[in-house]
C-alpha positions as CSV (number, residue, x, y, z in Angstrom):
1,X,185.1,24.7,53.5
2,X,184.8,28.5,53.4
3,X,184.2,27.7,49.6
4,X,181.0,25.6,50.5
5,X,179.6,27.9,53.3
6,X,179.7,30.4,51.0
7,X,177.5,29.1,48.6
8,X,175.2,27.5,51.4
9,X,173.1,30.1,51.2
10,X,172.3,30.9,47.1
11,X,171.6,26.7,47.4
12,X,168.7,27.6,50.2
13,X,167.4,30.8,48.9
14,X,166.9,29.3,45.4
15,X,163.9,27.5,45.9
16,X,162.4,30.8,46.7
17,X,163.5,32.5,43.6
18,X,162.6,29.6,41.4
19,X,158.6,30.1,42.9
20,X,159.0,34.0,42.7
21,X,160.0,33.4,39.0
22,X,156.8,30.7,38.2
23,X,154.5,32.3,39.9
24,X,155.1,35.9,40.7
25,X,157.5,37.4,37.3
26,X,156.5,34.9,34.5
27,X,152.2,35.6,35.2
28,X,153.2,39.7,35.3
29,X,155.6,39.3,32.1
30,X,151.9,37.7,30.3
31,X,149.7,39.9,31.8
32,X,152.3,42.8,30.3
33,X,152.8,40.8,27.2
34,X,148.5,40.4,26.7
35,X,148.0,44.2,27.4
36,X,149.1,44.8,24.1
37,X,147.5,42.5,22.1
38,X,143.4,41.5,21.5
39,X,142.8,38.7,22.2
40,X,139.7,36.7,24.8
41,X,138.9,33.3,25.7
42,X,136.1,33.1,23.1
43,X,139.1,32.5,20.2
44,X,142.4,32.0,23.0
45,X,144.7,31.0,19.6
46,X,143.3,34.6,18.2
47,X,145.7,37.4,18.7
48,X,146.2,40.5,17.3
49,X,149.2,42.7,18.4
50,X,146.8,46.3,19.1
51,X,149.8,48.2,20.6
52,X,148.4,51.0,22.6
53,X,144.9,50.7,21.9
54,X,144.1,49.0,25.2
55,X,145.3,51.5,27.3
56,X,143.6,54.3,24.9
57,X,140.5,51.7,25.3
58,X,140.6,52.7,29.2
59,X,139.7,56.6,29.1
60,X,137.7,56.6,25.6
61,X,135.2,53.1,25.8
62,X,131.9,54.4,28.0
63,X,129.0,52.0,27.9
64,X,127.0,52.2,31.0
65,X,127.7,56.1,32.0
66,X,128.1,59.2,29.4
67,X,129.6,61.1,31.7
68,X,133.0,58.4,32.8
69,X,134.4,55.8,30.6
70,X,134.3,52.2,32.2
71,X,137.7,52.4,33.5
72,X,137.8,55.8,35.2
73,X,134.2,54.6,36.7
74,X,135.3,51.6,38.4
75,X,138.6,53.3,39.3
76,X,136.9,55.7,41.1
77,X,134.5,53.1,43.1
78,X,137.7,51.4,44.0
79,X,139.6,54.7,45.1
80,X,136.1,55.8,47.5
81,X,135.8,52.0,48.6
82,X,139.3,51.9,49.5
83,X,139.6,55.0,51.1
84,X,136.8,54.5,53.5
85,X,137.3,50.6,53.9
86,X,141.1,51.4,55.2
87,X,139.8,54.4,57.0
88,X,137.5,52.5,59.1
89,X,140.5,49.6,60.0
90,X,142.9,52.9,60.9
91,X,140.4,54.5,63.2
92,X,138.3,51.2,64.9
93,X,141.9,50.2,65.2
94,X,143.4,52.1,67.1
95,X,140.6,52.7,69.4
96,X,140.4,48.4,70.1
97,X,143.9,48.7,70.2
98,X,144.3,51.2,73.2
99,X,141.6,49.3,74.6
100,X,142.4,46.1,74.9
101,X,145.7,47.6,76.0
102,X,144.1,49.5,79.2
103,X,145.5,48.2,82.5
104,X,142.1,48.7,83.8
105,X,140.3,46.3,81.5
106,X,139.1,43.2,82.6
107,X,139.3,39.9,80.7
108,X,141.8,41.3,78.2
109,X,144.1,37.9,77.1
110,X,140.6,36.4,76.4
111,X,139.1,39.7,73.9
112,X,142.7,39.6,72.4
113,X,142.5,36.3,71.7
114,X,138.5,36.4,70.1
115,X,139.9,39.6,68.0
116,X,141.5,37.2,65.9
117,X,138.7,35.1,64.7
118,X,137.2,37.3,61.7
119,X,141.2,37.6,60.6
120,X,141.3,33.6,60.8
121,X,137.8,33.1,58.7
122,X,138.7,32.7,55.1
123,X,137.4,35.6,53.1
124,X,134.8,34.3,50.9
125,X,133.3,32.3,53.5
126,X,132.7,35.4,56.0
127,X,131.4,36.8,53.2
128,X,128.8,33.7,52.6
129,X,128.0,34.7,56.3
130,X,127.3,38.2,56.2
131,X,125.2,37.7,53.1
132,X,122.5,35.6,54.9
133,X,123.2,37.6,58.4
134,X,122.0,41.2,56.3
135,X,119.5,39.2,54.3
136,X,116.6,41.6,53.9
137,X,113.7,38.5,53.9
138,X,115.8,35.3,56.9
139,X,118.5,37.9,58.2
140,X,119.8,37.7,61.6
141,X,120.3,41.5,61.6
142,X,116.8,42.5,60.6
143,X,114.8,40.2,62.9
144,X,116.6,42.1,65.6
145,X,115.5,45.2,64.2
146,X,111.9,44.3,63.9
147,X,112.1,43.1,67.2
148,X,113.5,45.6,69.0
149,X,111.0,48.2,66.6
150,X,114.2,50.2,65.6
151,X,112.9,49.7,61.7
152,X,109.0,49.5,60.5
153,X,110.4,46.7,57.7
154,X,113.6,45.1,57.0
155,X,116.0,47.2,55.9
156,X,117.8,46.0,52.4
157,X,121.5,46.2,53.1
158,X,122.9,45.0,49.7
159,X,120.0,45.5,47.3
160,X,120.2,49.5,46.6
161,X,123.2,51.1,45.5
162,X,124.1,53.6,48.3
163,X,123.6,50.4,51.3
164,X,125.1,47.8,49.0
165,X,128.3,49.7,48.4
166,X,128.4,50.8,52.1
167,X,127.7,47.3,53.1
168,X,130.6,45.8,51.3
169,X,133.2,48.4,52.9
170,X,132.3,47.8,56.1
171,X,131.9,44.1,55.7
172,X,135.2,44.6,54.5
173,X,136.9,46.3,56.8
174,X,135.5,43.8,59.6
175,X,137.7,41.1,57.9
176,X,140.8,43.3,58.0
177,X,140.4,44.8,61.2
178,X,141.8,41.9,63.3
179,X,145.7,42.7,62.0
180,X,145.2,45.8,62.1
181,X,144.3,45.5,65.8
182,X,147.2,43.4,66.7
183,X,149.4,45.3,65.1
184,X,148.4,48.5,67.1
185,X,148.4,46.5,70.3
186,X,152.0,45.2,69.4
187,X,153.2,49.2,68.8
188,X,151.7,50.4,71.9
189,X,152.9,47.7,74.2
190,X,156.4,48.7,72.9
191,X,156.1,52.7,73.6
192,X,158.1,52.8,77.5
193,X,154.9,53.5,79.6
194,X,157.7,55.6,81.6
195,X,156.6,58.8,79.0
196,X,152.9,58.6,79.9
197,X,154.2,58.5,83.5
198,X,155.8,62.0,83.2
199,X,152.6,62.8,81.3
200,X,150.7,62.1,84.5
201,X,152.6,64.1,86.7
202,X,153.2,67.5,84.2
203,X,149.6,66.9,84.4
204,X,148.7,66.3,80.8
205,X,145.3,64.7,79.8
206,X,144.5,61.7,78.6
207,X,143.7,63.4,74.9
208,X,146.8,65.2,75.4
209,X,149.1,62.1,76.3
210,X,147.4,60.6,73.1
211,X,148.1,63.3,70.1
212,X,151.8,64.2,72.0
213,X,153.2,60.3,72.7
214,X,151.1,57.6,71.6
215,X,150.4,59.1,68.1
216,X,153.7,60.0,67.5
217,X,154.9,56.8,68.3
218,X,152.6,54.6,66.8
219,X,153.1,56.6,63.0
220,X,155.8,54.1,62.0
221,X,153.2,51.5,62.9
222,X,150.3,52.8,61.0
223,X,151.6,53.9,57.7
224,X,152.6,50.0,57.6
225,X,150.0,48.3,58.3
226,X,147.8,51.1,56.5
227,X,150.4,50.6,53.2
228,X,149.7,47.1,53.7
229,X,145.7,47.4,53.8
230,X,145.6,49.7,51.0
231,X,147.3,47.3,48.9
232,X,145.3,43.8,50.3
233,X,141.8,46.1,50.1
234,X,142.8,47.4,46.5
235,X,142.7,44.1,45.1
236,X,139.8,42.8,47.1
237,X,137.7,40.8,45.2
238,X,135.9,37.7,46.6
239,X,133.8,40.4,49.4
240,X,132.2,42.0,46.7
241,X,131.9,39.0,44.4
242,X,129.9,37.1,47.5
243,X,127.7,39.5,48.4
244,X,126.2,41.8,45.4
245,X,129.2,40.7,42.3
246,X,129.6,44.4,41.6
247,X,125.9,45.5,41.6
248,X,123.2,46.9,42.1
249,X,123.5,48.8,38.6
250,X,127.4,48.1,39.0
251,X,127.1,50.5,42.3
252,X,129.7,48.2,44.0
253,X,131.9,47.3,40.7
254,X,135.5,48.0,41.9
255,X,138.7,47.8,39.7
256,X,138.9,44.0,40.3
257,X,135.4,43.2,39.9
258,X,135.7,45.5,36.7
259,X,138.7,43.5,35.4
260,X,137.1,40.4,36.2
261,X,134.0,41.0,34.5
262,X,136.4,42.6,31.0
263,X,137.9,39.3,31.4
264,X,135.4,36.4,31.6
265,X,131.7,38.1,30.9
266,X,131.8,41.3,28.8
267,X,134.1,39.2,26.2
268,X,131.6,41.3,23.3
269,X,133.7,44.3,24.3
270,X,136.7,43.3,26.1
271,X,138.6,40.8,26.1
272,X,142.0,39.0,27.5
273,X,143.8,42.3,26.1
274,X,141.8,45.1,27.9
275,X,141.4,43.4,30.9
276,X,145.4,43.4,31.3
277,X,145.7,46.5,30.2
278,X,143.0,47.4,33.1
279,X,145.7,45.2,35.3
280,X,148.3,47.2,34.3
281,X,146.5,50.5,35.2
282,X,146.0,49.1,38.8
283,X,149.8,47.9,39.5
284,X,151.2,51.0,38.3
285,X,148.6,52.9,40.5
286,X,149.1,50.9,43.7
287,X,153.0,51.2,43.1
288,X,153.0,55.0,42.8
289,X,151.0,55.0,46.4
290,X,153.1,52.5,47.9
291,X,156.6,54.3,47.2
292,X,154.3,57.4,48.6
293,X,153.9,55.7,51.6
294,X,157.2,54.7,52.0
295,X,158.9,57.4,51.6
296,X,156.1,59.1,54.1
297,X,157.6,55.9,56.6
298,X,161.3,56.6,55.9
299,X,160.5,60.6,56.7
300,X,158.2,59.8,59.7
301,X,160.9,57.3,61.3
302,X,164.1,60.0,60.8
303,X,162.2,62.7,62.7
């Protein structure tokens, strides 16, 4: 009997293992295997073991800028993209957050329940949305504009470089903002609201109450769900493929995009085996900023 129990659960968790094997270890082992071989889905029985020249591929091929190779280019849309799509969750977040958590504000179970929608819209089809909403010719957004004579004539979000890639970030970071939100709302309903109490009658301000207890608090709570942003906003892919596919003039062609396009288009130049080694270059980079964070967490919680 204590034989059996034992073994009760390895019998339960391997089902999990088994699917983290198939699909989680085995497509990283191929996409590790691939980065060091040419090879592309013009000629799939074609391969060619390269060794390092993929990875020496990434910092030495330029084609579209003199200045960057294609990699470094694209890694440093991503990087900017990332930096100010997460930025914008942290901040907006926070703010909703403390809002919807006020005492004083009315309707609040029915605002925390509507938060949740843009989360609950599948990604590609919010994106389908905000593509005919900003439409410069039939949008939503620009017959307002007219109407209320803010603009003289429609105002093209995604078709120039500087609107399109701002356009995509903060299309993106509407999507992501809903969890964000919640989880904010879930750290400050857990802070004792005994502290701001005290606060109150040491006769602290509202500022002060937030940058001495409720940021202090919450720290734990944002480098998590910011960790976990970072890492679903580094890989983002269908937002930008729905509304511009990396342009105009490759103004909004993040690392994905990038890989994507190594991958399945630019097969003249690229290739199964670049665009892994491009893959690669991304894990390893998200990796190094996630044990970053981390350890950041694991610091923040011991003080």
């Amino acid at each position: 009997m204590i034989t059996s129990r034992r073994r009760t659960p390895y019998i339960l968790i391997l089902p999990l293992l088994l699917a983290f094997s198939i699909f989680m270890l085995y497509p990283l082992y191929k996409v590790v295997e691939s980065s060091f071989y040419k090879a592309s889905f013009l000629n799939p029985t074609f391969r060619v073991y390269v060794g390092l020249e993929n990875f020496r591929w990434l910092f030495n091929f330029k084609v579209f800028d003199p200045r960057w190779s294609y990699f470094v280019a694209a890694l440093s849309r991503s990087l900017l993209w990332v930096g100010g799509s997460v930025g914008i969750k942290v901040v907006l977040g926070i703010a909703v957050a403390i809002l919807l958590n006020s005492q004083f504000l009315a309707g609040r179970r029915i605002y925390r329940t509507l938060v949740i929608i843009p989360w609950a819209i599948p990604w590609a089809m919010s994106s389908m949305m905000w593509a005919w909403t900003l439409n410069s010719q039939f949008g939503l957004v620009n017959s307002i504009l007219l109407k209320l004579h803010i603009v003289d004539k429609p105002v093209t979000f995604l078709t120039t470089a500087k609107s399109a890639f701002l356009t995509t970030m903060v299309v993106d970071a509407w999507v992501g903002l809903p969890f964000m939100i919640i989880m904010f709302l879930s750290g400050l309903q857990s802070i004792p609201d005994d502290l701001y109490e005290a606060a109150t009658v040491d006769g602290a301000s509202d500022w002060t109450k937030f940058v001495r207890i409720t940021l202090p608090l919450l720290k734990p709570v944002i480098l998590t769900t910011s960790l976990l942003s970072l890492v679903w906003t580094f890989n983002s892919f269908d937002i930008i493929w729905v509304l511009t596919r990396g342009g105009p003039i490759r103004a909004t062609e993040t690392l994905p995009v990038a890989i994507y396009n190594v991958a399945f288009l630019l097969t003249r130049f690229g290739g199964i085996g670049k665009a892994s080694a491009m893959t690669m270059a991304q894990v390893t980079l998200v990796t190094v900023i996630s044990v970053f964070y981390i350890r950041t967490l694991r610091r923040g919680v011991e003080i």
